[in-house]
BALOBA-1460 file (C-alpha; in Angstrom, 3 decimals):
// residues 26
<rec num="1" residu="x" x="28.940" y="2.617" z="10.118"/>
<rec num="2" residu="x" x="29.320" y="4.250" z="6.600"/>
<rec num="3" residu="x" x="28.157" y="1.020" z="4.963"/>
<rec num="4" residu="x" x="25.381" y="0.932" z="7.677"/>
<rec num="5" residu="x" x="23.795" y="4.124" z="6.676"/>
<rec num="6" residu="x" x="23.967" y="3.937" z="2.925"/>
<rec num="7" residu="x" x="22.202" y="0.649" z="3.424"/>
<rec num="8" residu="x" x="19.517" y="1.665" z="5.781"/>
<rec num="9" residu="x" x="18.558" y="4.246" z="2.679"/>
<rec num="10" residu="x" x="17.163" y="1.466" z="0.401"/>
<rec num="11" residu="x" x="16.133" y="-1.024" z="2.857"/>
<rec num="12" residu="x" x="12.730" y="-1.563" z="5.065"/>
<rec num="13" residu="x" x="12.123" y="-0.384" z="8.555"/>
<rec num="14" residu="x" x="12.723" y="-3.807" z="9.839"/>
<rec num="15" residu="x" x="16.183" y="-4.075" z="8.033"/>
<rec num="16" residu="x" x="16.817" y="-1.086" z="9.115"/>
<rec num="17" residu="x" x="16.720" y="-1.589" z="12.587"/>
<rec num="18" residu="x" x="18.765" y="-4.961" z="12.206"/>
<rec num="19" residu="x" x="21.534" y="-3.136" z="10.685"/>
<rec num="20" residu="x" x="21.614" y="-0.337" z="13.398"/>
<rec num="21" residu="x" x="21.880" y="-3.645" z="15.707"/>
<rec num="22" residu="x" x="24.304" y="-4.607" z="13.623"/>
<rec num="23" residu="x" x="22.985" y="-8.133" z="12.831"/>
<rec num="24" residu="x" x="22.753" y="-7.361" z="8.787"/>
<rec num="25" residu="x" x="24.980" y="-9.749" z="7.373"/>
<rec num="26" residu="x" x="25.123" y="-7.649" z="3.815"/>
């Protein structure tokens, strides 16, 4: 979840809410 939220910082809305899904393959 750490990785999750450092991500969602410097990513778009839309990536964003693919990586709270958990479907961000990064």
């Amino acid at each position: 979840d750490l990785s999750s939220n450092e991500l969602t910082g410097q990513v778009p809305s839309s990536l964003q809410e693919r990586a709270k899904s958990g479907r961000l393959s990064l």
